[in-house]
Each structure stands twice: as C-alpha cells, then as structure tokens.
N, C-alpha and C positions, 0 to 999 in steps of 0.2 A: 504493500500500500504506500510506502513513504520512499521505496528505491528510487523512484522519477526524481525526488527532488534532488538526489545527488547529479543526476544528469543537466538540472537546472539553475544547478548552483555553482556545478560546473564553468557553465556559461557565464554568470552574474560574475563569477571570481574573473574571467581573465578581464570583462569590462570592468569591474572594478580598480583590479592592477595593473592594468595597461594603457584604458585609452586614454586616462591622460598622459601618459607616454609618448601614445600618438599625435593624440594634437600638438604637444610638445615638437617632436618629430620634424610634424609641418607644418612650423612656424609662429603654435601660440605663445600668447605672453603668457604668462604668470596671472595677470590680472584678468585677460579672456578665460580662463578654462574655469570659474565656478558658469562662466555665460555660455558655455559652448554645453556645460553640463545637466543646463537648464529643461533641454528638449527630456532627459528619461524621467523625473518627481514629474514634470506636466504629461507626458504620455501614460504616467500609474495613474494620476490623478482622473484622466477622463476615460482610462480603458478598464480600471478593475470597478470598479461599481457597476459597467455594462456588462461586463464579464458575470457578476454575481450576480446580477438581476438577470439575467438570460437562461444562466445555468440552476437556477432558482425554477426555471418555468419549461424546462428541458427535458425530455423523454424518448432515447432513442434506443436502437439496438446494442450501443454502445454503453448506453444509463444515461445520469445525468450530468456528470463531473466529465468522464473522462472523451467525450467527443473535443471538448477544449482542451483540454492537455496534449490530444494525437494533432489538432491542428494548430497550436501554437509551435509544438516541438517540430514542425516538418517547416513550418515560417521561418522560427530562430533558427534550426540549422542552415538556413539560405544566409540570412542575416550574418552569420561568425564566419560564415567562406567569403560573407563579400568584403565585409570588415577593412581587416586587416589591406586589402587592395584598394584599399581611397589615395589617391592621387593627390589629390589639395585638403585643404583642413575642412572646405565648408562640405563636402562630401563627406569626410569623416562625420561631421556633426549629423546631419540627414542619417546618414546608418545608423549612428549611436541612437536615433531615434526610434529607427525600426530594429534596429534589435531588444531594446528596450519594452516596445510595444506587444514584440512577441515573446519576450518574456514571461511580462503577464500575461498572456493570453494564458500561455501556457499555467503558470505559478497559481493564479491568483486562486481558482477552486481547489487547488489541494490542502485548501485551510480548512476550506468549508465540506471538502470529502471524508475530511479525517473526525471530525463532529458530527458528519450525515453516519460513521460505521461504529463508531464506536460507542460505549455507553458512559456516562459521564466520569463513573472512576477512573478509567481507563485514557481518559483524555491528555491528563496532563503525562503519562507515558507518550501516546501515540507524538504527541507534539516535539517531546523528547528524542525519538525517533529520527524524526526529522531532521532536529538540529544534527544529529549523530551524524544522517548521508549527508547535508549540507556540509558540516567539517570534512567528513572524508573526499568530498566531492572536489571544492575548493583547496583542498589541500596539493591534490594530484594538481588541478588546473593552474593557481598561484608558482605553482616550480616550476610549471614545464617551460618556463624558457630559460632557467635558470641551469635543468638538468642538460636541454636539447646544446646550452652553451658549451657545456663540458663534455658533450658528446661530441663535441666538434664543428656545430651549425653557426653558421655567421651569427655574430650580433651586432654588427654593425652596419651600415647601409650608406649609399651617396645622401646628398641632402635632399630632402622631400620622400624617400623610401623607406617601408619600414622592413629592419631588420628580420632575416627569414627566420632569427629563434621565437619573433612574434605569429608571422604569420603561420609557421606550421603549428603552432598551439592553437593558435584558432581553427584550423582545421581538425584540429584534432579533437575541441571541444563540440564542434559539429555534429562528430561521430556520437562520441558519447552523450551529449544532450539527446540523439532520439533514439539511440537504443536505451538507455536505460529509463526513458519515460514512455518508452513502447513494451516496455515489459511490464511496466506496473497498468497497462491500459488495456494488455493480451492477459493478465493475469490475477486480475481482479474481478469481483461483481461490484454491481451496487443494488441498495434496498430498493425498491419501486417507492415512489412521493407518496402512497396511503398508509406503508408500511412505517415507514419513516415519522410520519404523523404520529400512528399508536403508540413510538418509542419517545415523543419528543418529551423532556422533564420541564420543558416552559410550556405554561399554558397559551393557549392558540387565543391572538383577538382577532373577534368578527369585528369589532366598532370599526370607523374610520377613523384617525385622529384628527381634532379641530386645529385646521392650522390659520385660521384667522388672526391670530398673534402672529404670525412669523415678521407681520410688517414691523412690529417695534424689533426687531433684531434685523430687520434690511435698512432699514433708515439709520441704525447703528453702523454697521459694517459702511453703507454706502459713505457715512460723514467722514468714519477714520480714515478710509482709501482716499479720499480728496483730499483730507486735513495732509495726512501722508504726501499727497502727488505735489500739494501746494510747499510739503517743507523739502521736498527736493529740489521745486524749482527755485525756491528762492536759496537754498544752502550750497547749488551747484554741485548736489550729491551722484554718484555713480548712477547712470542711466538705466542700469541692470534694476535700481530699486523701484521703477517704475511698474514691473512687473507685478511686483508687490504691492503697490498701491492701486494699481488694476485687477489684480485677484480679488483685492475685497470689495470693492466698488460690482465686480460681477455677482459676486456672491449676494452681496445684500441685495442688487436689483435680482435677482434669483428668487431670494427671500421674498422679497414684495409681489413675485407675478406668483408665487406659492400662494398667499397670503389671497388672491384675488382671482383664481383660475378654478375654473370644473372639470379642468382635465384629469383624465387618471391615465395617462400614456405613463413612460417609463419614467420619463425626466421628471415627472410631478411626482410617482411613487420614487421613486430615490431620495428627491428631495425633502421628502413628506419624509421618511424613515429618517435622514439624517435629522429631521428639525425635530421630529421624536426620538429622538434615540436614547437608548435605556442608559440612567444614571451611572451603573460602574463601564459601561462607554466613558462617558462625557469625564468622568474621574480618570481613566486611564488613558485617556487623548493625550494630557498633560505627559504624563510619563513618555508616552511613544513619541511625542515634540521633541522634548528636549532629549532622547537615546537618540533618534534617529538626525538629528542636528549633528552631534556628534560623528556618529557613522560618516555620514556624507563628508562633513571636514575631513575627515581621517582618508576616507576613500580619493577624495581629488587631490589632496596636499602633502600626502606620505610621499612618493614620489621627490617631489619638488624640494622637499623638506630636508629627507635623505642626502638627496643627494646634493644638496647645499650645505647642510650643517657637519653629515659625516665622513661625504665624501670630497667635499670641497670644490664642486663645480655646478656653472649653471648653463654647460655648454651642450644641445640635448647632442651633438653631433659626434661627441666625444666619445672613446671607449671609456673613460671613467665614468663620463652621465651611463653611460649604455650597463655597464658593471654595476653599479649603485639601484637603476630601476631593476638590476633583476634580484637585488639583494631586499630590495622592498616586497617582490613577487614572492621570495622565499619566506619574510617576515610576512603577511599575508596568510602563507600557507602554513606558517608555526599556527596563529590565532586560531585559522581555522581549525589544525589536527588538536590546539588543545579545546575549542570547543567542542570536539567530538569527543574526548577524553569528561570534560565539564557535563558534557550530555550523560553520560554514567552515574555523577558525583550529585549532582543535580536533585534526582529522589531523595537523595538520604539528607539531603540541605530541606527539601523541602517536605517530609517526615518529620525533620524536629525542631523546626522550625519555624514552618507555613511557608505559603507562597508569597506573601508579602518582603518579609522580613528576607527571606532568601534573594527573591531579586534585588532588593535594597542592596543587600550586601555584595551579591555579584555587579550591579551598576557601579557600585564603588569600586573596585576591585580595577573594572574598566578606565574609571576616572584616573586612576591613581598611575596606570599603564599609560596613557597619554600624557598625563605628564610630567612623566620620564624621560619623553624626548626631548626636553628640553635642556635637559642635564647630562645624558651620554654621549660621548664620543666616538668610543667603539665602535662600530655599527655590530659586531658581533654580540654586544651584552641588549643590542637592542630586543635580541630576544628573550630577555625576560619579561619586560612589560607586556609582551604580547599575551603574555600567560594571562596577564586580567583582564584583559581585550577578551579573551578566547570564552572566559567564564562571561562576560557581560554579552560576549554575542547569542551565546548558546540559553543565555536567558533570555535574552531582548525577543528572540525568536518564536520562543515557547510558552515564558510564564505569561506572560500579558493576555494571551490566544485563551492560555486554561482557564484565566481569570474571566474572562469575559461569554466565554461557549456558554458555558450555564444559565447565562443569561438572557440568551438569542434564542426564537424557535425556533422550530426545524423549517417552517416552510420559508421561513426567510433569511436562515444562518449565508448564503451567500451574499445575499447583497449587505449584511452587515458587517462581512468577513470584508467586504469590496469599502463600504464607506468607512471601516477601522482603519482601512491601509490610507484613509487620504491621511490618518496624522505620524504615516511614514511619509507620504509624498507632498507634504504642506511645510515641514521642517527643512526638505530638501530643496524645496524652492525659496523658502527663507536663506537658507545657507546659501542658494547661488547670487542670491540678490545681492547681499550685504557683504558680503566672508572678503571677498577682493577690494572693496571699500574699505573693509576694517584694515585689513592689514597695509594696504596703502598708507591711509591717515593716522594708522595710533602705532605699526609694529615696523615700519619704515620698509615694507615688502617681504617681511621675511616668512614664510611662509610654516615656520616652525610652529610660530603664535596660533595657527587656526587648530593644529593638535591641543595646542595650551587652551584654548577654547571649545575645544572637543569635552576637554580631561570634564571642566568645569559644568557644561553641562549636562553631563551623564551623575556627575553628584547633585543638580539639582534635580534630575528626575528619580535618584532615588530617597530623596524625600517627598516628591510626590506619589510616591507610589505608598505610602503609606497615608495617603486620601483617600484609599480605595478601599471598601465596607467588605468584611473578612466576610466569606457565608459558611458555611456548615462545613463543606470542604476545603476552603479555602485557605482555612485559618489565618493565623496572626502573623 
C-alpha cells in the first residue's frame, strides 16, 4: 500500500537537490531561485484539492485512489526524462512546473488511501510506513549523483549544460517512480465508497454548511492583500512579494463570491469545506506553516549555502561548486535514511509520550539541525544535524496526517487531505516571496541565514503544535 510513495519520493528528492543546481547551472542568481521556485507551492496549491475532490467522487475498475497514482506516475516519468534537458533557465522553470504538477497528481491521494484502508488504530503506523519508503526512496535518489561521480560519470559540463551525473539520475528516477507506484496500483484493492461509509469513525453531515459569513473573512483577506500591495509599492520591496499580496486579495474575493453564490460545482464545495473546516484542521495549519516554511528554505538554499560557506565558492561552473552540490545530494540522502531509521523510533516516542509532545520534540530536534549550519565548517560533520532534520521530516510527514484523519469523514477524507496540503503549499509561496528579500536586506546575500530561518521556525511550530486538542488517541 505505501511502496509507491518510495517511487515518488524518489522523484520529489532529486527536485529537491538539484534543480536548484540547475537553475544555478543556467544562469540564476541567488536572488531569482526562491522566484523560479515559485511555479511547484502554486501548482500543489490548485492541483491537490482537485485531485481530492475528484478522487473523493471516483469509481472505477481500478477503485478510487489508484486511477490517479497510475496517471500521475506515467506524466512524472515524462516530466524527470525531460528535466534535466532544459537548455535555458526559463524552460527549466516550465518543467519544474510540470513535474511538480505530476507529482501531485500522482502523491496527493495516497494520504487519503491510506485512511480510506485502514482502521483508525492503525493509522498512525500506516503513515509511518510511508515516511519509512519516502526515506528509503530519497535516500537512493539524493546520492545518485554523488555515487554515478565516483563511478566515473562526468560532473561537470560546458556553460548552460547540465552535468551527465544529473541527468542520468533523473533518468533513473523515471524508472523507479513508475514501477514502484505501478506495483502498489497492480497490487492492491480498495473498499467500494458504501463500504467505506459503514467503516467511517466520523459521523457523516447531511446539512449544508451556512456560508453567508464567509464575507466578513473576504473583506478581511481582501484589505490585508492591498494594505500589503500598497507597503510594497511604497517600500520598493522585492516584486516576488506581490505574489503574496495577490494571493490574499484572491482569496478573500473567493470568500465573498462563496458568501453570495448557489452554486454547488467543485470550486464552491472546496471552498465551502475549506471555510468549514474542522477545528484540529485550523489548529494544525499553524504547525504545517511554519514546518513546511522551513523545509522549503532548506530545500532551495542548502545548495547555495554549502557551497559558499563550506566549500568556499559561488562559481556554479566550477568542479568545487559541482563537488559541494553533490555533497549536499548526499546530506539530503543522510536526512532522508535517518528518517527512515526515525520512522521505526517514532511508535515508541509516540507510546509514551502522545503524538503531540513527540512531534514537538522531533520539530525541535529539526530546528536545532539547521542551525548548525551556521557554525560548521567541515562539510563532513555536516552530517550530524541532518540527524534532527531526518527525525523532524519523518514527523512533519506523518504525525500531523494521524492527528487530523480522525477527524475527516470518509466521504470527504480527500479533498481534506487536498485542502490540509495548501498549509504545505501557502508557507512555500511565502518562503519564495520574501526568503530573497530577506536575505538581500538584513543577511547581506548570504544564503546561510535562510537555514538560520528554517532552524527558527520549525521551533515555533512546535509550540504550536501543542494548540492542538489531544483526543482519546491522540494523547498529550
């Protein structure tokens, strides 16, 4: 049931550790690559809520879940073989967007598969699982250009080319993204939607909910996106923040045609579920903001980071830059094998402990791993901090999903698996807005800082995670 997500995690790791390598490659700055990174949070943002709302109303030979897993994963492997063969940067950025897209396609219902089979004790295992093949998965992927190096494969390339120890790993991740999500899709069932019903532990609502309020929270959003657009134009702040202050000006005009429409199409049931959405939702948004803030710095800036502060160049054409990104690939692939190790440890944290208190402790763990790099030299000791990266990823993953399943019915566990992910893909569009401005204006470009701003707010999301109302299982 969870083997697929190795194969698509696979994939997620070498865009995580490489393509800003790439863009790097050809030709971006430092300050372009939170903007070039901008296209994958906004493609989650409008693809996984259609994704679960579709696979929510889905009945085929195949079930419900896995017709989108078999068509996502046969997209993304198109997507990782063209990849790596982008010629110019803005090509890169266009693919980064469609592999991105197919991603999710692929990802987004196997949150909601893994709560449609199992019964609720079993959950916070099955999620565990998951993070298990994800570490294993990215682990392989994270090295292989690092291993293909010292097999002998170029790693370095003319100017505008990307080195072949890049591209045959993306080729490689091709492979394994759809065989291993083609086994979990030939080798699985799923329950029929009536079955599924008689097992759901939340009670089913017939009411509609009244969303005639929604306007007092669109005329809120819409003020702050203007208030926002007006203090960029006059502060002559980074034009990436504009994005930002058009996300919420959409939003709340969103809110206000919710608040005055009789439609029931898709867009208005999405919306309608997000503007009700169940309280330990709205508690754990907070948490998954500021983790997933984090992640994202980490994912664009390690790289640049590395290979500035410990390898001592910002030249991407270089065999030092070229040696430095694959020493990040390998660090990458530590976090991830020791989240698959964490994925083990993880029960027995959250046995005597509860699930609160444990991810609290593992987000710390995270924090304190980032920022570390601000203070090693080595690049080799850098793999200690990954150690609390590994336990915060393999939590970020799972506990938040166990906390929350419980509280989703069945007939809708997708599209609220799809609107939990926008508070992974809204952090990430904050992070691309703002991260290159910060560091410009307060850190004099060094790109270290967005780690040291990673570290910080993974500690304040795990004090908000202790916002969130323990239930029977859950504990403390």
């Amino acid at each position: 049931m969870c083997f697929g997500f190795l194969g698509i995690q696979f994939g997620f790791a070498l865009q995580t550790a490489d393509v800003s390598r790439i863009f790097q490659t050809l030709g971006a700055s430092l300050e372009q690559i939170p903007v070039l990174w901008i296209a994958a949070p906004l493609t989650g943002l409008i693809v996984q809520p259609i994704i679960g709302h579709c696979s929510d109303r889905t009945w085929t030979r195949l079930g419900r879940r896995r017709p989108y897993f078999l068509a996502g994963a046969v997209l993304a492997t198109v997507a990782l073989f063209w990849m790596p063969n982008a010629g110019v940067l803005w090509m890169a950025a266009v693919l980064l967007w469609l592999m991105d897209a197919t991603f999710n396609v692929a990802m987004e219902p196997f949150r909601a598969f893994v709560a449609d089979q199992l019964p609720v004790r079993q959950r916070p295992l099955g999620y565990l699982l998951q993070s298990f093949f994800i570490g294993v998965g990215a682990v392989i992927a994270s090295m292989l250009p690092w291993i293909l190096a010292h097999c002998g494969v170029s790693n370095v390339a003319p100017d505008g080319r990307i080195p072949d120890t890049v591209k045959y790993s993306f080729y490689a991740g091709g492979v394994a993204l759809l065989g291993a999500v083609s086994w979990t899709v030939f080798r699985t069932h799923e329950y029929p939607p009536e079955q599924l019903q008689a097992f759901d532990p939340a009670p089913a609502t017939t009411a509609e909910a009244d969303h005639r309020g929604a306007w007092r929270g669109g005329i809120a959003w819409v003020v702050a996106g203007a208030i926002i657009g007006v203090l960029i134009q006059r502060f002559g702040m980074q034009q990436e923040m504009y994005l930002l202050a058009g996300g919420l000006v959409v939003y709340g005009a969103l809110l206000l045609w919710l608040a005055r429409t009789r439609s029931r199409g898709m867009l208005a049931q999405v919306l309608g579920d997000l503007h009700a959405m169940p309280d330990a939702m709205r508690r754990l948004a907070w948490v998954q903001l500021f983790s997933w803030f984090a992640l994202f710095a980490m994912w664009i800036y390690t790289t640049a980071s590395v290979t500035q502060l410990q390898f001592g160049t910002n030249d991407p054409h270089s065999a030092l830059y070229n040696e430095g990104a694959n020493w990040v690939g390998v660090l990458f692939a530590a976090y991830n094998g020791f989240a698959a190790l964490a994925a083990l440890v993880i029960p027995l944290m959250v046995r005597r402990w509860g699930l609160r208190a444990s991810h609290l402790i593992n987000l710390w763990l995270g924090g304190a791993g980032l920022l570390a790099f601000l203070f090693i030299r080595d690049p080799n000791w850098l793999l200690l901090p990954m150690l609390g990266v590994g336990f915060a990823w393999a939590s970020i993953l799972s506990l938040p999903y166990a906390m929350l399943s419980d509280n989703l019915p069945a007939a809708k566990m997708g599209v609220y698996m799809g609107i939990f992910n926008f508070f992974i893909v809204i952090p990430q569009l904050i992070a691309a807005s703002v991260l290159g401005g910060l560091l410009k204006l307060f850190f004099h470009g060094q790109p270290v800082w967005a780690l040291v701003l990673g570290g910080g707010s993974l500690f304040a999301a795990g004090l908000f995670t202790l916002r969130v109302q323990p239930t029977d299982r859950t504990g403390t």
